[in-house]
N, C-alpha and C positions, 0 to 999 in steps of 0.2 A: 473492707476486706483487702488482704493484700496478695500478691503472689510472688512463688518462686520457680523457678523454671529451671527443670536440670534439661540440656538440650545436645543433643546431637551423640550420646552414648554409643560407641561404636561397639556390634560383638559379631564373633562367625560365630555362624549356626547350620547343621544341616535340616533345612524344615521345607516341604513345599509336596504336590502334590505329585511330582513326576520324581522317577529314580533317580536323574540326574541331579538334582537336586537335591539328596538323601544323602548321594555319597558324595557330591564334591564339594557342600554349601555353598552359602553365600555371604555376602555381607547382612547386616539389619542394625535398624540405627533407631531410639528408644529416647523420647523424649518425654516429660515428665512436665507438668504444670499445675502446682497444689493453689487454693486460692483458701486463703487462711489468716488467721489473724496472729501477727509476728509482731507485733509493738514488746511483746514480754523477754523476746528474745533480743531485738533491737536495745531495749533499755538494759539489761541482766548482760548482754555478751556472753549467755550460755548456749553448750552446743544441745542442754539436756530441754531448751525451750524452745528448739526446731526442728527443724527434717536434714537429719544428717544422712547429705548428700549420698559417705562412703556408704550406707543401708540400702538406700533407695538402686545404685549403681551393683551390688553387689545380686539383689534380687535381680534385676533386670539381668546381669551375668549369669546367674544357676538357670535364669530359664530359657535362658537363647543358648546360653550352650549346653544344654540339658538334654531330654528325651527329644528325638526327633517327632513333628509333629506335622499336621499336614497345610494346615491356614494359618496364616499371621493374626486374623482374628482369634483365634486359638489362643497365641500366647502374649498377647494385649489382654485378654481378659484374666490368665496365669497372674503376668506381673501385676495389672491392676488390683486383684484381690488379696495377693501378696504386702502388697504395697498398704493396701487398706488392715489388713489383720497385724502388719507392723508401728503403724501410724493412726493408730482411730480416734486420735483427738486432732488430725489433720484429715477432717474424710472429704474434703470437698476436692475433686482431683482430673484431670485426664493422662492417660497415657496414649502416647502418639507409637506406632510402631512402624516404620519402613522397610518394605526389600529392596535394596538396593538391585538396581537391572533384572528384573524379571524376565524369565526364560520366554521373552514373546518374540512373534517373526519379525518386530523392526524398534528398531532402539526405544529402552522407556528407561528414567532416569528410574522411577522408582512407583514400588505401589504400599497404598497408605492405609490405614486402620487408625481410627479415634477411638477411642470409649471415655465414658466421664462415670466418676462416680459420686456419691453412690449412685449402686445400681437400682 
């Protein structure tokens, strides 16, 4: 099995559980890890026998900048499923999701959410 890793997707978003956070967002950063078998696309140099990146980054953009929401686990499991009903001959998958600086009383680089699918 092989993989491909889209990493470090940067988007604003306003999501979290406190008002401030609603209205002035934050950063969130969407990383992506399919484990999948690419020998067809490797041999072919087609884009139509892989995971085209621009889909995968485009989802992850509708949903961070999309409705506001209150958990980052919330919209890890969004993109994930998204991801999965775009791609379901690539289902073996995680998305990683980060807030960059959570509104805590002393410095946190970031807070993380895994999920893998399938679910």
């Amino acid at each position: 099995m092989d993989t491909l890793t889209i990493k470090g997707m940067k988007f604003r978003g306003l999501h979290g559980v406190h008002e401030q956070e609603k209205e002035e967002g934050n950063v969130f950063e969407v990383d992506v890890v399919f484990r999948s078998y690419l020998s067809e696309s490797a041999k072919t140099d087609k884009l139509s026998a892989t995971i085209d990146y621009t889909k995968v980054h485009q989802i992850a953009l509708d949903i961070i900048g999309g409705e506001s929401v209150n958990l980052i686990e919330h919209l890890c499991f969004k993109i994930g499923n998204e991801i999965s009903n775009s791609f379901p001959y690539h289902t073996k998958f995680d998305v990683i999701v980060r807030k960059l600086n959570p509104p805590l009383p002393s410095p946190v680089k970031f807070s993380e959410i895994r999920m893998s699918w399938p679910r």
